[in-house]
N, C-alpha and C positions, 0 to 999 in steps of 0.2 A: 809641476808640483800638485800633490792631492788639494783639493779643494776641504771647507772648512766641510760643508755639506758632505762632501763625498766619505769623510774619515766618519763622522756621525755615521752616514749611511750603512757604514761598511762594517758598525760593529754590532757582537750578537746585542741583544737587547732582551734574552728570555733564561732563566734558571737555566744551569747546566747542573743536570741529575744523571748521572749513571751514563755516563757520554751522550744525552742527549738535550736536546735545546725540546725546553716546554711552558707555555705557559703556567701561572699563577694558578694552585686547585682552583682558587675564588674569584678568578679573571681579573682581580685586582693589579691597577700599575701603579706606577710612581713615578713624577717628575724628575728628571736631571738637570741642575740650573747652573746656564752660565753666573759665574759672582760677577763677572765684568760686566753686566748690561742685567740682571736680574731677571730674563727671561729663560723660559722653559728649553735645554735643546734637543729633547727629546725626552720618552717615556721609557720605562724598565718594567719588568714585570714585579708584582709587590709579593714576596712569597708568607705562605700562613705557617701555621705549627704544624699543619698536616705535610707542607712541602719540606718544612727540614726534618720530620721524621721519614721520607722518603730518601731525602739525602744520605742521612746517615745510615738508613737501611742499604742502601749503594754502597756506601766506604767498607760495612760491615760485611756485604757481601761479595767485595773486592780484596778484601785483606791477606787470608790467606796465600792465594794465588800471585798477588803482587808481592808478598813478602818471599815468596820462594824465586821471583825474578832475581837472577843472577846478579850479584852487585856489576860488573860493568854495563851490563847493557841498562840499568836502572840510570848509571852516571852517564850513559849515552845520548836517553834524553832529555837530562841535564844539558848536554852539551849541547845538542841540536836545538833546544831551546833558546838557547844561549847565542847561535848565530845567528837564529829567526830573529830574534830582538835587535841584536845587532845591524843584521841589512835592513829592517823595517823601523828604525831610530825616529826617523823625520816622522811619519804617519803616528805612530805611538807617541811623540813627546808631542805633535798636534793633537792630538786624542788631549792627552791628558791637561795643556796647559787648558784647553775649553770647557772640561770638567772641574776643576781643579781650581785656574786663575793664573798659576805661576806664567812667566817670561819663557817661553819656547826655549832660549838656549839655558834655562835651568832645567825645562822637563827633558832634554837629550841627555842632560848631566844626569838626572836621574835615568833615565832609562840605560843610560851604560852602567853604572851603580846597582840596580837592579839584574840586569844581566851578567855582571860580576858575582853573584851570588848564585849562579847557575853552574857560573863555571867551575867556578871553588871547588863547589859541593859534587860537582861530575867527578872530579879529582877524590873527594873525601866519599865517595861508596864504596870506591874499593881499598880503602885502610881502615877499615872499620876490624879490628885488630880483640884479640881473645888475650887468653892466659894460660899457662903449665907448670905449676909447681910442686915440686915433692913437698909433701907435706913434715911437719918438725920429728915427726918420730919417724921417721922413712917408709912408712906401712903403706902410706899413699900416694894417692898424688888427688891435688884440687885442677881440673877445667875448667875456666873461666869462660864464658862467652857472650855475646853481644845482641841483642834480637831486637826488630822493632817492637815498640809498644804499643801498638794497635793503633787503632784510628782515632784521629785526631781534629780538635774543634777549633777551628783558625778562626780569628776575629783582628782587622785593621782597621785603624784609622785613615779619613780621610785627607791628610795632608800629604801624605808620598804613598800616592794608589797603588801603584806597581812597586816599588822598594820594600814596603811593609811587606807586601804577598811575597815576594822573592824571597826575602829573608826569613821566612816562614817554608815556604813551598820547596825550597830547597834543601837543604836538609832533611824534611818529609820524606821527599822523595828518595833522597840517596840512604836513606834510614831502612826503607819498606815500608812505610805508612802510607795507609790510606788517608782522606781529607774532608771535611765538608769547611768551607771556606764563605764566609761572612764578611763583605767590602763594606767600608761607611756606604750608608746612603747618597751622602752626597755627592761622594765619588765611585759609581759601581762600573761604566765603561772600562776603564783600564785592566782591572783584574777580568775583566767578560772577555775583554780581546785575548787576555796572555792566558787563558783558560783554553781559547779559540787556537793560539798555538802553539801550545802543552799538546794538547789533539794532532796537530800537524806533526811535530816532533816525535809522535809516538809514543803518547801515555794513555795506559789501556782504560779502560770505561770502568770509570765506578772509584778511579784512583783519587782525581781532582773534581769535587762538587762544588757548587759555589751559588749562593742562595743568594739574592739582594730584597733587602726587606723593610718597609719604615717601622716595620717593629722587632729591634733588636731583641728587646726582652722577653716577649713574647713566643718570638721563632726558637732562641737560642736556650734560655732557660731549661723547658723540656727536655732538650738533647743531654746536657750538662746534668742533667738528676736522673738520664736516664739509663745507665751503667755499662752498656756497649762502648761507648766512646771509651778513651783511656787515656786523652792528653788533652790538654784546654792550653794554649797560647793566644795570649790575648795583647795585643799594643791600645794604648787608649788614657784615659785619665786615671788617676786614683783613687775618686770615687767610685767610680765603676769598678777597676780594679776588684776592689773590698769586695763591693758585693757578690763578683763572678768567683772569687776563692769561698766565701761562704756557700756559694750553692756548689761547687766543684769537693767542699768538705765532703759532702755528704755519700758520695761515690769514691772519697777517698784518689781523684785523678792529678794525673801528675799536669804540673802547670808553671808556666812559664809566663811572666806578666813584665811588660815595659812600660812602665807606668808615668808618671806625671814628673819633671824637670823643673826646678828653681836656679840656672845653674849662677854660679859666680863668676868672674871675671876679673882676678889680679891682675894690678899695673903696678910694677914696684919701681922706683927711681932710678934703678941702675939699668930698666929694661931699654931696650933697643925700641926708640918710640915709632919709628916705621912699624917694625914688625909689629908692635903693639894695636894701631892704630887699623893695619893690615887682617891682623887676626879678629881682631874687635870687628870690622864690618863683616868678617867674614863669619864669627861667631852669634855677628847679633840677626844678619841680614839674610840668612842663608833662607830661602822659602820665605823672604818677607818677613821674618821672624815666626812665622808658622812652626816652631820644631821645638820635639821636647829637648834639643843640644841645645839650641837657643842661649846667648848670654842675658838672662834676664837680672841682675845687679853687676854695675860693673864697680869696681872696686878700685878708687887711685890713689896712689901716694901723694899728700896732698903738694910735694914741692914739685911734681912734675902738672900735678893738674888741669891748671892754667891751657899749659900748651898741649894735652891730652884733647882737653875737651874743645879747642880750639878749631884743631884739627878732625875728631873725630865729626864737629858740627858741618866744617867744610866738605867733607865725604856725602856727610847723609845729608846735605840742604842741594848737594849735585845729583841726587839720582831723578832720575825718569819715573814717574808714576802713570801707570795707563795698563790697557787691556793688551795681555801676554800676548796676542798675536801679531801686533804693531813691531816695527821696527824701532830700536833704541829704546826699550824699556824696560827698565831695571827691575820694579816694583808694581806688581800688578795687584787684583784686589784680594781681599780677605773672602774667606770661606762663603762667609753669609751674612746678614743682617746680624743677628744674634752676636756674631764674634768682634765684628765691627764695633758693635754699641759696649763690647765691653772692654774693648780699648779705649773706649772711650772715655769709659767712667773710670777706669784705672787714672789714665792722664787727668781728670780732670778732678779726683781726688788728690793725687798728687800735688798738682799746683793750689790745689785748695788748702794743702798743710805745709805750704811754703817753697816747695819745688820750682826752681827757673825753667821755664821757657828757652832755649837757644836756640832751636827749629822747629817748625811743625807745631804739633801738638793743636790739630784740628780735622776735620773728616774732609774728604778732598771732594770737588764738586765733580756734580755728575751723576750718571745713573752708575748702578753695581755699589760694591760694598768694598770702597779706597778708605785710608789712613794715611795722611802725610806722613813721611820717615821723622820720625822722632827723637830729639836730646835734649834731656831733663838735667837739668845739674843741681844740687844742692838736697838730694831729692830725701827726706826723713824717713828713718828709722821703722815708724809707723804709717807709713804712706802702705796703702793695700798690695800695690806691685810689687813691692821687696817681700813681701811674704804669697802671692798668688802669682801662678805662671801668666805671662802678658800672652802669647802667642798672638805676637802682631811688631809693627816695624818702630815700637818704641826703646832706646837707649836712657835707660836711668843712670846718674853717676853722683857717687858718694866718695868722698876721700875718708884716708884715714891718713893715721901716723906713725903705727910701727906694725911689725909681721903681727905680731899677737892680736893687735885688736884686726888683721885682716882676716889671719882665720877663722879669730873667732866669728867673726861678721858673716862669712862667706859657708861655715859651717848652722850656722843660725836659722835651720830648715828643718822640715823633716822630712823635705828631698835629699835626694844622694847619686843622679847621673851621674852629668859631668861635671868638671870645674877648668878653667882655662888658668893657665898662670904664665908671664911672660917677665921677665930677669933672667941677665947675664951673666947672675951669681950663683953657677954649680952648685954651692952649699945651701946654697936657699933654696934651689930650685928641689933637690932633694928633700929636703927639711920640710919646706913645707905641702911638695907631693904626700908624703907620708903622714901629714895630719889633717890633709882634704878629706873629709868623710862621704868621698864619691867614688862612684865605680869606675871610673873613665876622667883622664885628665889630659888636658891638650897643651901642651909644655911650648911654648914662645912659636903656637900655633892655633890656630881657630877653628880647626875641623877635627874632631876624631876619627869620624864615618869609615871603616875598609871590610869590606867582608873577610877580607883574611884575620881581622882581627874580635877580639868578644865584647860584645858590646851589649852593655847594662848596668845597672845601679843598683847601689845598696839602700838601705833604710825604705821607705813609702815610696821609693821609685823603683822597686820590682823584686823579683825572683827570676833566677836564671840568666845565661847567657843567649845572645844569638850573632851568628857569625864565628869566624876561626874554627880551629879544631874542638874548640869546648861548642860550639854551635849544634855537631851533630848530636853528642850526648843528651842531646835534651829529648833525643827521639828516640834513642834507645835503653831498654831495660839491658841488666847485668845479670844473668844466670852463674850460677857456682853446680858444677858436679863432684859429689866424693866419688872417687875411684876405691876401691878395696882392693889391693894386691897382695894382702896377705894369703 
């Protein structure tokens, strides 16, 4: 098996501009830090505003020619991406648990997840589909047709390095778009390698750029106000969110935001308490709780409670915490310093405004940046975490006592992801799917996550889909021709 060293070694570490690998204009780099032991495990190059104006000078001068690429062979190297990922699973989900933190056998989960998104989309280039219709007074006929929208400014976050980029890169590419591509800092190896074989698979220079930077704002900004580009997809908080639509206003570009998750988590009395309990770790724990799907308020009926949280406590007080490359461990560290400390203080306001303790709910020792898995019960209304996303391995639990006040509790945001709800009652399950004020609902299940499916939220958790067949539209403009056959 690769060595830890050898997967570091083996990946690029410099800007990828116009298919070539180059240093930073300003020779500037950046550290990449393991979270599980807080040291350096290598350097990246740091790129300025002069290197993402060079980027997108590439996408721009790629665009034409990639768009006139024939839709199959476009989904070609989809596809061959798609195997590349596939046979190189163990070397990538090593890559990434060492940037990253996550449990190895989560980063192969992602990395099949991600390479699911290749595939799809190799499928969805060549049904990219027009229009014919006589017009109402017969004189005509209206053409519909479908075209990419030019080049496009990709921005992800670092908690699913590779899955963000795919679910972005892929459509892109089965669209005709070109790309300049922006990884978190903290995570820039993954998307540097699946850039590395994008390349191998046969995508022409200048298609996929990909910038790594410790100044977001800085590099990205300029591009965004500077009218060439013509799509801004961004994954990230929604504070940033905000600001990246107000500068993308001003160019008037089309945008696609996956923005920040509060989601809720209904347990109603008549649910099936396995699958509840099931879904629950699988909704709270998934990446540690790193994810904007994340169940960050769980919601019970108070006559089941008791033995909800009982059991929920005995799940999360059994997991393994330790550094993702160990054997048997469930729960590896959090991102960084920073994210840590504000799990911290979430929990520790919490219990300050009367919230129990049932697990955890302390920093685990050692070096790197751990959180014992967490169950709060009792946990108030006003406590910060029922209205701030935790992203970390905390479970809050609040009971109620009829649907009305669950909705309205669970709707009490002005996020709008997802929402989980788990009951055996068809009628309810209906009933109250349809006044979750979320874009995505996980019905007596804990995961939404499919690339075949659209994924995104309403209200301050975004604009637009990605994934499914509404995935690709986000990359393509609509042309109307009148025809005159008079």
């Amino acid at each position: 098996m690769t060595s830890e060293r050898e997967v570091i070694e083996a990946c690029p570490t410099e800007l990828f501009i116009g298919g070539k690998w180059q240093a930073s204009a300003s020779g500037k780099t950046l550290d990449v830090e393991d979270p599980a032991t807080g040291t350096a495990l290598c350097e990246v190059a740091d790129a300025s505003p002069a290197d993402g104006v060079a980027a997108l000078d590439a996408a721009v001068a790629a665009q034409e020619d990639w768009a006139a690429v024939a839709p199959r062979e476009r989904g070609e190297v989809l596809r061959r991406t798609y195997e590349l990922m596939t046979e190189r699973a163990d070397e990538l989900a090593l890559l990434m648990t060492l940037e990253m933190g996550k449990p190895v056998a989560e980063s192969k989960a992602e990395i099949a997840y991600a390479a699911e998104f290749f595939r799809w989309f190799a499928e969805e280039a060549v049904r990219i589909d027009g229009g014919y219709q006589v017009a109402p007074n017969g004189k005509g006929r209206f053409l519909v047709m479908r075209q990419p929208v030019g080049p496009c400014l990709l921005v992800t976050p670092w908690n699913f390095p590779a899955a963000m980029g795919a679910r972005k890169i892929g459509p892109a590419v089965a669209a005709g778009c070109t790309m300049v591509m922006k990884p978190a800092s903290q995570t820039p190896l993954s998307m540097l390698k699946l850039a590395e074989l994008m390349t191998e698979a046969g995508l022409p220079a200048g298609v996929l750029n990909v910038i790594t930077t410790s100044d977001a704002g800085g590099v990205m900004e300029p591009l965004i106000r500077d009218g060439r580009a013509r799509k801004l997809s961004f994954t990230g908080s929604t504070q940033v969110g905000r600001k990246l639509i107000e500068q993308a206003a001003e160019q008037v570009l089309r945008t696609s935001m996956e923005l920040g998750g509060n989601a809720p988590l209904l347990v109603f009395e008549d649910a099936d308490l396995d699958k509840a309990v099931d879904g629950a770790m699988l909704a709270k724990m998934r990446n540690g709780g790193e994810a904007c799907t994340a169940a960050n308020r769980i919601y019970v009926q108070s006559s089941v409670m008791d033995e909800f949280a009982t059991r929920l406590t005995e799940r999360m007080s059994a997991l393994k915490v330790g550094r993702g490359t160990e054997d048997g461990i469930d729960v590896g560290p959090l991102i960084d310093a920073k994210q840590r400390d504000k799990v911290k203080d979430l929990v520790d306001d919490a219990v300050a405004q009367g919230a129990r303790v049932l697990t955890g709910a302390s920093v685990a020792a050692g070096n790197g940046y751990f959180y014992q898995p967490t169950v709060l019960a009792d946990v108030p209304t006003s406590a910060r975490l029922q209205k701030e996303e935790i992203f970390g391995p905390v479970a809050p639990l609040t009971a109620f006592e009829t649907e009305d006040e669950a909705v309205r509790m669970a709707n009490d945001t002005e996020f709008g992801l997802v929402s989980y709800l788990f009951t055996n009652d068809l009628a309810r399950a209906l009933r109250v799917s349809e006044r979750l004020e979320t874009g995505m609902i996980g019905l007596n299940q804990g995961i939404v996550s499919n690339p075949a499916a659209p994924f995104g939220g309403v209200k301050q958790s975004g604009l637009g889909r990605e994934g499914g067949s509404a995935g690709i539209d986000e990359y393509l403009e609509i042309k109307y021709v009148a025809v005159n056959l008079d």
